[in-house]
VMD Tcl script that builds the backbone (N, CA, C; Angstrom):
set m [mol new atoms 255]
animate dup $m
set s [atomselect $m all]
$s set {name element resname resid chain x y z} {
  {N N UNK 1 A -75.282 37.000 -70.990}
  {CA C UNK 1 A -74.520 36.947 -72.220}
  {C C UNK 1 A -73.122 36.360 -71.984}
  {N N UNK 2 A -72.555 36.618 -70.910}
  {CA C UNK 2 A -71.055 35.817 -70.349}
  {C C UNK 2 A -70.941 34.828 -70.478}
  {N N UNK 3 A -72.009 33.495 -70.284}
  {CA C UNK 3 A -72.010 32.342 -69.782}
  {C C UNK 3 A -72.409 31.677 -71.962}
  {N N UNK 4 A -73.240 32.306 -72.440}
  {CA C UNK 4 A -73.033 32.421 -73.731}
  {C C UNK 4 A -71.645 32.543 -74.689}
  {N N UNK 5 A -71.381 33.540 -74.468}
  {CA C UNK 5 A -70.186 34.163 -74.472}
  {C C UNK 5 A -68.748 32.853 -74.146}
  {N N UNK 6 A -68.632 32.431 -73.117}
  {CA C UNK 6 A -67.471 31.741 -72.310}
  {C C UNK 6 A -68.197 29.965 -73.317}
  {N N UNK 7 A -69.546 30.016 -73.676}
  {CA C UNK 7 A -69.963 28.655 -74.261}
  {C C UNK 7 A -69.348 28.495 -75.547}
  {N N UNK 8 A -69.279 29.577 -75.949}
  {CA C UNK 8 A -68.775 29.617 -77.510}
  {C C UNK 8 A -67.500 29.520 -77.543}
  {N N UNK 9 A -66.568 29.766 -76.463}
  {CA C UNK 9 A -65.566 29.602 -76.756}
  {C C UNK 9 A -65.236 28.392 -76.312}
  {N N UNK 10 A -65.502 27.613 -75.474}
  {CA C UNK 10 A -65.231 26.434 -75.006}
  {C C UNK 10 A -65.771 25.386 -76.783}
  {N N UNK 11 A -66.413 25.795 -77.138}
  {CA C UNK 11 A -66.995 24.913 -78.062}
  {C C UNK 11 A -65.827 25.137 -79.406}
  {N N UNK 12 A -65.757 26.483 -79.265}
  {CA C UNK 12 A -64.763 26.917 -80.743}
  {C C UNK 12 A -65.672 27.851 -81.567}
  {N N UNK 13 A -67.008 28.351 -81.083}
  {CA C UNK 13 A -67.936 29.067 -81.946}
  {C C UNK 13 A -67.065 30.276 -81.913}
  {N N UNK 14 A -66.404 30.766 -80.815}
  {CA C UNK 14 A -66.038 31.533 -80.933}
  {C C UNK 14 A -64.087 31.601 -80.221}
  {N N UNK 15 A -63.466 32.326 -81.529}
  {CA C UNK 15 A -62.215 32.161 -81.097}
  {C C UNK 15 A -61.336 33.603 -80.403}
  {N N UNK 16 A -61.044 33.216 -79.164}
  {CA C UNK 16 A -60.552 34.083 -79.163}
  {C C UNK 16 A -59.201 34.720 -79.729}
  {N N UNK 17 A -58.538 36.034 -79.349}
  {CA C UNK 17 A -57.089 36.728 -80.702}
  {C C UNK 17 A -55.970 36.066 -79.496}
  {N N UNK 18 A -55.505 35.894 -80.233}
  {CA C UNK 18 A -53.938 35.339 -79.413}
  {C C UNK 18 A -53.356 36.300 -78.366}
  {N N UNK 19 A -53.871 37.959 -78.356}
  {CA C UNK 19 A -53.416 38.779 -77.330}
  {C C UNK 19 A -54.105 38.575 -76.407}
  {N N UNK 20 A -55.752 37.926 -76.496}
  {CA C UNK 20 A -56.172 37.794 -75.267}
  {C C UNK 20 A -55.750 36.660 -74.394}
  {N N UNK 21 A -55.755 35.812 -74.784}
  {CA C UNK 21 A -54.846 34.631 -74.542}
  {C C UNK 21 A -53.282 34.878 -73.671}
  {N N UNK 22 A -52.739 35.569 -74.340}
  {CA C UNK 22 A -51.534 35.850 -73.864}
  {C C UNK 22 A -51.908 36.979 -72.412}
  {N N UNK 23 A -52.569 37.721 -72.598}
  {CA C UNK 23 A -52.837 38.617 -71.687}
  {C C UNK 23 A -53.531 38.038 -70.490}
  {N N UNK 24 A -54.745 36.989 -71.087}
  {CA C UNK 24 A -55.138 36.024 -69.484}
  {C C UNK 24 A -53.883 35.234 -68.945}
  {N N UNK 25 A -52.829 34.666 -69.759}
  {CA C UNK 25 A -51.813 33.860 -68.999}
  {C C UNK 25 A -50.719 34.890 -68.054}
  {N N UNK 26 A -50.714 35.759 -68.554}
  {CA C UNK 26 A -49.692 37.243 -68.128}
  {C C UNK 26 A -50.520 37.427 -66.524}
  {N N UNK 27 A -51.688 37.492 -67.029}
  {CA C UNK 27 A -52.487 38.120 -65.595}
  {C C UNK 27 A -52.411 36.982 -64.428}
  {N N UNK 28 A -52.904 35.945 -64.962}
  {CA C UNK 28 A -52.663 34.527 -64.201}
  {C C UNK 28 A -51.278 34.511 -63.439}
  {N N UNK 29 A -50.428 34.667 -64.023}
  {CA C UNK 29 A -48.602 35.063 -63.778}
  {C C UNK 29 A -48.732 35.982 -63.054}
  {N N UNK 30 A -49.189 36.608 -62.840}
  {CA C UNK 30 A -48.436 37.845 -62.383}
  {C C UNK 30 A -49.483 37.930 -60.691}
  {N N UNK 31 A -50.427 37.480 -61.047}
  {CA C UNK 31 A -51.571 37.471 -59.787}
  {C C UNK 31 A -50.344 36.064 -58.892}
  {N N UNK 32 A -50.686 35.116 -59.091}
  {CA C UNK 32 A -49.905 33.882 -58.387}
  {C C UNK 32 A -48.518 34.182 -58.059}
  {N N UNK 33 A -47.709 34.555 -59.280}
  {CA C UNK 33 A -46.009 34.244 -58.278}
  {C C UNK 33 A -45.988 34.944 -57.817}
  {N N UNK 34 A -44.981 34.848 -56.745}
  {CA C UNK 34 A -44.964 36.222 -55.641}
  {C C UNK 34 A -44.044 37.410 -56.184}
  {N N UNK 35 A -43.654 37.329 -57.004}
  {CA C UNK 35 A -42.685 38.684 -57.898}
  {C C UNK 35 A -43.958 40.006 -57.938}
  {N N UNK 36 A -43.538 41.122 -56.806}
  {CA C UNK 36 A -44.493 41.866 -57.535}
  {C C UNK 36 A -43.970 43.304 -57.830}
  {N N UNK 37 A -44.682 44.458 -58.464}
  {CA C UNK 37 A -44.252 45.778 -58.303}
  {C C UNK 37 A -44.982 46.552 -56.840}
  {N N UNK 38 A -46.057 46.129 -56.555}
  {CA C UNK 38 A -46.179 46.448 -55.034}
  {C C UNK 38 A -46.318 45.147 -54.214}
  {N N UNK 39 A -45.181 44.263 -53.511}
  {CA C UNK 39 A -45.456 43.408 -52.794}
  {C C UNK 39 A -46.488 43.623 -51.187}
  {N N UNK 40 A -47.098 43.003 -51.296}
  {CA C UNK 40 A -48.637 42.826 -50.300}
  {C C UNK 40 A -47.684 42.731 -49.061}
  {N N UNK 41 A -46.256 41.785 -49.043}
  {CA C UNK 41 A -45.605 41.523 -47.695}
  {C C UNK 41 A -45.404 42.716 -46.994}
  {N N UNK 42 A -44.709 43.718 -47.743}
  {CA C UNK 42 A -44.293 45.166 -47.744}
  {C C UNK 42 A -45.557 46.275 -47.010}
  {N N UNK 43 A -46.391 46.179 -48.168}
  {CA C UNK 43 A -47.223 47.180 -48.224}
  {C C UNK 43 A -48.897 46.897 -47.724}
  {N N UNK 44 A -48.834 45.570 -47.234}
  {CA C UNK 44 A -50.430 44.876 -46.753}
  {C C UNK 44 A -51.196 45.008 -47.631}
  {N N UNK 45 A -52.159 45.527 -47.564}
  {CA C UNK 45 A -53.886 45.860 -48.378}
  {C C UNK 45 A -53.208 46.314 -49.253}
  {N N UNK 46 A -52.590 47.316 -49.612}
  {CA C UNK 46 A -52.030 48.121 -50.665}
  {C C UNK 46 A -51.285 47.383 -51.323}
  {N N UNK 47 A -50.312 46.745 -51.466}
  {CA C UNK 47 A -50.028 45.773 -52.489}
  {C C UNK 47 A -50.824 45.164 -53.586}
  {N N UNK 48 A -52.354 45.075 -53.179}
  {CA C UNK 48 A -53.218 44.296 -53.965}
  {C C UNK 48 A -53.230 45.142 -55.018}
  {N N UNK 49 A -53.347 46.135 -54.915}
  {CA C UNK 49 A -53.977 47.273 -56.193}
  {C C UNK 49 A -53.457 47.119 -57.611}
  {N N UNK 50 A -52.308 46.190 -57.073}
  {CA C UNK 50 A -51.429 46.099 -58.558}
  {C C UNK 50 A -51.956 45.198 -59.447}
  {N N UNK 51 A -52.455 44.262 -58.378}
  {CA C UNK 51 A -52.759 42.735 -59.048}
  {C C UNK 51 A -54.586 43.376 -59.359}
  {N N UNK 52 A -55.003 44.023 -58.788}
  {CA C UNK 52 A -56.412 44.794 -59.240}
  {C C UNK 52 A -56.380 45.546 -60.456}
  {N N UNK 53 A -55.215 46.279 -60.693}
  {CA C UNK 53 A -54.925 46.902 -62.051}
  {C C UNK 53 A -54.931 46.064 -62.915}
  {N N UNK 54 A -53.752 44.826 -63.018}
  {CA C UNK 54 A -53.466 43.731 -63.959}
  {C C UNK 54 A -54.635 43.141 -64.346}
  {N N UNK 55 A -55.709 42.427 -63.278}
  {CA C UNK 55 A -57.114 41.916 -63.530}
  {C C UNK 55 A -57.893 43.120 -64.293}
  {N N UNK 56 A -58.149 44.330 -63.777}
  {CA C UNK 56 A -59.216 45.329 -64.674}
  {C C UNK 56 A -58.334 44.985 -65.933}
  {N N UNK 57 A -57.316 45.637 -66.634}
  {CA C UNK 57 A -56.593 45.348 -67.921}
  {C C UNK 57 A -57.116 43.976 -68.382}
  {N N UNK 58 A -57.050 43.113 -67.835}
  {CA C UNK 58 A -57.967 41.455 -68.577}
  {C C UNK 58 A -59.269 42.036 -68.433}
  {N N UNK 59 A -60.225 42.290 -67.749}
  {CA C UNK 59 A -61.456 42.691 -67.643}
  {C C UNK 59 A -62.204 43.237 -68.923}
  {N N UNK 60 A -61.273 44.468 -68.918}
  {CA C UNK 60 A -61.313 45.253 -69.968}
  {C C UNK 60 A -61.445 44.313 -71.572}
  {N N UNK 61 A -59.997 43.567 -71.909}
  {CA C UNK 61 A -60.243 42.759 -72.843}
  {C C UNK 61 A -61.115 41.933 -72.944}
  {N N UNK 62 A -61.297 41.324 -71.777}
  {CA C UNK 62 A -62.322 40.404 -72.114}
  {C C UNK 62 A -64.038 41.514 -72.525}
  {N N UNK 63 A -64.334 42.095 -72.116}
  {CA C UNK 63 A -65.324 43.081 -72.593}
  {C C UNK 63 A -65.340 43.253 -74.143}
  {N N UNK 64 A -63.829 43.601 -74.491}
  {CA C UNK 64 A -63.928 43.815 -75.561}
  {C C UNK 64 A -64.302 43.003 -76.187}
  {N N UNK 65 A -63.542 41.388 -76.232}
  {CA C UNK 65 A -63.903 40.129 -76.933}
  {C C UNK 65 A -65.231 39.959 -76.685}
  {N N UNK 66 A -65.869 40.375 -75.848}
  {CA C UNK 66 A -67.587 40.134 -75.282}
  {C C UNK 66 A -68.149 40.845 -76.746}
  {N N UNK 67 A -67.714 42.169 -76.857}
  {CA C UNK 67 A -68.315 43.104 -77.490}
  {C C UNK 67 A -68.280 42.095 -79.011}
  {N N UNK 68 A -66.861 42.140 -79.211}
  {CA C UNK 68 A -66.670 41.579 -80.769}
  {C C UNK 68 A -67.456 40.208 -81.037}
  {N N UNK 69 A -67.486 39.318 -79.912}
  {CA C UNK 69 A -68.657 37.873 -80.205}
  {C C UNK 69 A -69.943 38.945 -80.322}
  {N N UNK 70 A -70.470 39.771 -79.526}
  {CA C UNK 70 A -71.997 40.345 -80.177}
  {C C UNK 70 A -72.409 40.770 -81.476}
  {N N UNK 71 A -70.828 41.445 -81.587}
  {CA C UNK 71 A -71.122 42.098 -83.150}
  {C C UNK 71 A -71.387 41.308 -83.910}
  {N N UNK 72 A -70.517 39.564 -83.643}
  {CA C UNK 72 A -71.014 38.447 -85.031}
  {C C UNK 72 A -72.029 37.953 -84.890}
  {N N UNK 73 A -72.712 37.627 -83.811}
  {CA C UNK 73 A -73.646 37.248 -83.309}
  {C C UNK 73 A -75.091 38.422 -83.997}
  {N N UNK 74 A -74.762 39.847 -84.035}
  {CA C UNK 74 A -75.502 39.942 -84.526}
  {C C UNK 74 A -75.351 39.850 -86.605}
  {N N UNK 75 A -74.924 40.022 -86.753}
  {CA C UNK 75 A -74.062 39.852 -88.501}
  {C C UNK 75 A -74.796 38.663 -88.807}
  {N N UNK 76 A -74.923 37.491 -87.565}
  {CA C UNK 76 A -75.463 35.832 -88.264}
  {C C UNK 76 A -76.566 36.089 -88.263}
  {N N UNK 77 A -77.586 36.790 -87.274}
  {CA C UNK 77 A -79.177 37.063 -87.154}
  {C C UNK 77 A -79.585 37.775 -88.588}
  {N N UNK 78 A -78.556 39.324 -88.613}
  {CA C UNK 78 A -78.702 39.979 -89.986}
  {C C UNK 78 A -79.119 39.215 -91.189}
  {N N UNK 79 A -78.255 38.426 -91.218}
  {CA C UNK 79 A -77.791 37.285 -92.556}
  {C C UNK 79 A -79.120 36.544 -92.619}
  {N N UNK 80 A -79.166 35.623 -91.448}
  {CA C UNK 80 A -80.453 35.148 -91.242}
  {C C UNK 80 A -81.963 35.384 -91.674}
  {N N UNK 81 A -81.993 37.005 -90.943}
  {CA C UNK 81 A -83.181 37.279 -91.337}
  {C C UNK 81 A -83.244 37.785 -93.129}
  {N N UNK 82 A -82.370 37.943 -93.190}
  {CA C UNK 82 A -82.433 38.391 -94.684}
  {C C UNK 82 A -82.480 37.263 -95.658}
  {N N UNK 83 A -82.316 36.322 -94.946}
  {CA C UNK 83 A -82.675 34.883 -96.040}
  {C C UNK 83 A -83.988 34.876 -96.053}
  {N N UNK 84 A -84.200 34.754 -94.363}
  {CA C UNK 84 A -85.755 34.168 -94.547}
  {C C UNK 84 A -87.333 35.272 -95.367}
  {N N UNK 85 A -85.956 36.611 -95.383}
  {CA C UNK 85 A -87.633 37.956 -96.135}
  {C C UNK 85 A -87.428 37.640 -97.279}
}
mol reanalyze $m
mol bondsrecalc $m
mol representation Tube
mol addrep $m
Protein backbone atom coordinates (compact mmCIF):
# COMPACT_ATOMS: atom_id res chain seq x y z
CA UNK A 1 0.00 0.00 0.00
CA UNK A 2 3.19 2.52 0.53
CA UNK A 3 4.43 2.33 -2.90
CA UNK A 4 0.55 3.08 -3.90
CA UNK A 5 0.33 5.43 -1.42
CA UNK A 6 3.91 7.50 -2.29
CA UNK A 7 2.27 6.93 -6.36
CA UNK A 8 -0.50 9.09 -5.64
CA UNK A 9 1.26 11.57 -4.38
CA UNK A 10 3.90 11.93 -6.85
CA UNK A 11 1.05 12.07 -9.42
CA UNK A 12 -1.18 14.63 -7.27
CA UNK A 13 -3.99 11.83 -6.64
CA UNK A 14 -3.20 12.43 -3.52
CA UNK A 15 -2.24 15.67 -1.62
CA UNK A 16 -0.54 15.81 1.08
CA UNK A 17 -1.53 18.80 4.46
CA UNK A 18 1.11 21.36 4.54
CA UNK A 19 2.09 20.06 8.25
CA UNK A 20 3.29 17.04 6.74
CA UNK A 21 5.35 18.70 4.44
CA UNK A 22 6.71 20.98 6.85
CA UNK A 23 7.35 18.23 9.32
CA UNK A 24 9.32 15.96 6.52
CA UNK A 25 11.55 19.20 5.80
CA UNK A 26 12.01 19.82 9.82
CA UNK A 27 13.04 16.09 10.08
CA UNK A 28 15.32 16.27 6.97
CA UNK A 29 16.91 19.49 8.98
CA UNK A 30 17.36 18.34 11.84
CA UNK A 31 18.71 14.61 10.86
CA UNK A 32 21.62 16.38 8.40
CA UNK A 33 22.94 19.64 10.14
CA UNK A 34 25.03 18.93 12.80
CA UNK A 35 23.05 21.24 15.46
CA UNK A 36 21.79 18.71 17.80
CA UNK A 37 19.99 18.24 21.34
CA UNK A 38 22.03 15.02 21.86
CA UNK A 39 25.20 15.48 19.73
CA UNK A 40 26.51 11.81 18.51
CA UNK A 41 30.26 13.68 18.86
CA UNK A 42 29.55 13.92 22.66
CA UNK A 43 27.51 11.06 23.38
CA UNK A 44 28.43 8.23 20.39
CA UNK A 45 25.50 5.66 19.78
CA UNK A 46 23.41 7.66 22.10
CA UNK A 47 23.19 10.77 20.33
CA UNK A 48 21.24 8.99 17.58
CA UNK A 49 18.09 8.51 19.64
CA UNK A 50 17.22 12.02 19.04
CA UNK A 51 17.36 11.93 15.40
CA UNK A 52 15.31 8.30 15.96
CA UNK A 53 12.68 10.25 17.91
CA UNK A 54 12.45 13.13 15.18
CA UNK A 55 12.14 10.23 12.30
CA UNK A 56 9.36 8.01 14.48
CA UNK A 57 7.36 11.66 14.84
CA UNK A 58 7.50 11.73 10.66
CA UNK A 59 6.77 7.99 10.73
CA UNK A 60 3.96 8.44 12.71
CA UNK A 61 2.54 11.21 10.29
CA UNK A 62 3.19 9.70 7.52
CA UNK A 63 0.93 6.60 8.82
CA UNK A 64 -1.46 8.88 9.46
CA UNK A 65 -1.54 10.42 5.84
CA UNK A 66 -1.33 6.52 4.83
CA UNK A 67 -4.45 6.06 6.91
CA UNK A 68 -6.34 9.26 5.50
CA UNK A 69 -5.38 8.23 1.50
CA UNK A 70 -7.25 4.68 2.58
CA UNK A 71 -10.13 6.25 3.97
CA UNK A 72 -10.65 8.07 0.32
CA UNK A 73 -9.65 5.36 -1.40
CA UNK A 74 -12.19 3.57 0.19
CA UNK A 75 -15.21 6.52 -0.09
CA UNK A 76 -14.24 6.22 -4.24
CA UNK A 77 -14.90 2.21 -4.23
CA UNK A 78 -18.15 3.07 -1.89
CA UNK A 79 -19.30 5.63 -4.50
CA UNK A 80 -18.38 3.30 -7.17
CA UNK A 81 -20.05 0.43 -6.20
CA UNK A 82 -23.11 2.21 -5.51
CA UNK A 83 -23.32 3.46 -9.06
CA UNK A 84 -22.83 0.33 -10.54
CA UNK A 85 -26.04 -1.60 -8.02
Amino acid sequence: MWGTFFKAIVTGKHILSPWTWLAAALTVGYVIFPIDVMPEAFLGPIGFLDDVGVMGVLGGILKWELNRFENALGQVHETTAERVS
